[in-house]
N, C-alpha and C positions, 0 to 999 in steps of 0.2 A: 575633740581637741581642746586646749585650754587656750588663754588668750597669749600665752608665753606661744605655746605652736603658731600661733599666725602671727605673733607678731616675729620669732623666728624666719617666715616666708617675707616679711614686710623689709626684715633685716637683709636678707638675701637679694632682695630688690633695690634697695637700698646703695648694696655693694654693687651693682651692678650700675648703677649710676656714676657711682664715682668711676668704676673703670670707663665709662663714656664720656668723664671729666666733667658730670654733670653733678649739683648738689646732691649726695646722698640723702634720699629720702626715697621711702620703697611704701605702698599702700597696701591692702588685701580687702577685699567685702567680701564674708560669708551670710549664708540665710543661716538661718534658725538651727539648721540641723549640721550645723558647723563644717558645710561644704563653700569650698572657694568658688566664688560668680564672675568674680573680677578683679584685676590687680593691674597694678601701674607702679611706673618709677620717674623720678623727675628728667622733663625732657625739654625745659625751655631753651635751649641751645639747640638741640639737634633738631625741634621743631620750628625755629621761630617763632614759636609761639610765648609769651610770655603767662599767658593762663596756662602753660601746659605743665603744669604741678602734679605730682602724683596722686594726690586725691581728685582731680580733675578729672585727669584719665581713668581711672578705676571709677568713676562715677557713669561717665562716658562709657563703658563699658559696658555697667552693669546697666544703663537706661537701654542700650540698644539690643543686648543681651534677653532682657524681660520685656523690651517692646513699649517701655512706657517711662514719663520723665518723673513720676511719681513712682518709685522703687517700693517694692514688694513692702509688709509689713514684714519686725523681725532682724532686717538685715544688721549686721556690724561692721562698721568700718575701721580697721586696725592699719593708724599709720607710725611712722616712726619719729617724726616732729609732729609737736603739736600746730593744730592749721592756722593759717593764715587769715584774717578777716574773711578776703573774700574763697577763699577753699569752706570755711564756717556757712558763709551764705550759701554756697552751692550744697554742702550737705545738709543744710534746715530744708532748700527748696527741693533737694530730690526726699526727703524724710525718714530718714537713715533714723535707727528708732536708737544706735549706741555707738558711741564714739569712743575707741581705745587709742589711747598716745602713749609712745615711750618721751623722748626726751620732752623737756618744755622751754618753749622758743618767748624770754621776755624782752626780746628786741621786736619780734613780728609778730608774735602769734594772735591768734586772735577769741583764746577761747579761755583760759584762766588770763590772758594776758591782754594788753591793749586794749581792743576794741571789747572785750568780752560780748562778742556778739547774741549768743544762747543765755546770757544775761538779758538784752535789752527788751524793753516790753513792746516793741513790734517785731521780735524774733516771732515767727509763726509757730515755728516747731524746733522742738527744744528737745534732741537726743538725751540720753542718758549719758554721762562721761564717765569714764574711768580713764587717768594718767600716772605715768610712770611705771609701765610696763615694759623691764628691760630698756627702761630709762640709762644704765648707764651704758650699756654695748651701742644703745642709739646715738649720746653724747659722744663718746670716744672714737664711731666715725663719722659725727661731723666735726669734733675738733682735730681728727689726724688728716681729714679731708684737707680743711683749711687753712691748718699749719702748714700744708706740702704747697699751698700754692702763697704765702706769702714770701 
């Protein structure tokens, strides 16, 4: 599958947030052989949780998934905003070897943007990035998301 296909699933996850009046953002981690491990949608509302971000949970997935909080080598993580500082820290320390984004977030994000975390020289582990995958289907629902509730 190409990274349009999963970031396609990541989109659908995505949707799937907003209808739970959650920020639209959908995650996916495949291994190597571009089968799906783990996925998540953002849930800090219906979880109380405020870590509870879609790359969070899809991470949390796949650690409890593989049994280890150091994730397989290989893996990809396809979300649909680019992460957030600390979403960046969690995918350096679980060692996600590529990180695909669609939209790019220069208010929060934390990877071409802000903090460029995978920049700094005590980032440990420094994925591969590729952004702007189906960057604009990603943008268009978080700006129709946002629009509707101001």
């Amino acid at each position: 599958m190409s990274d349009e296909d999963h970031m396609g699933r990541a989109l659908a996850l995505a949707r799937a947030a907003a209808d739970a009046g959650e920020a639209p953002i959908g995650c996916v981690i495949v291994d190597g052989a571009g089968e799906v491990i783990a996925e998540g949608a953002n849930a800090p509302i219906a979880l109380h949780d405020p870590t509870a971000h879609a790359e969070i949970i899809a991470l949390r997935q796949a650690a409890a998934a593989l049994e280890n909080y150091r994730l397989k080598p290989g893996l990809t993580l396809y979300v649909t905003l680019e992460p957030c500082a600390m979403c960046a820290g969690a995918i350096s320390n679980a060692r996600i070897a590529r990180v695909v984004y669609g939209a790019s977030d220069p208010k929060g994000g934390g990877v071409a943007h802000g903090a460029r975390l995978f920049d700094q020289p005590t980032c440990h582990w420094k994925p591969a990035v590729t952004s702007g995958v189906c960057a604009d289907d990603a943008s268009k629902l978080l700006k129709d998301f946002f629009k509707a509730r101001r």
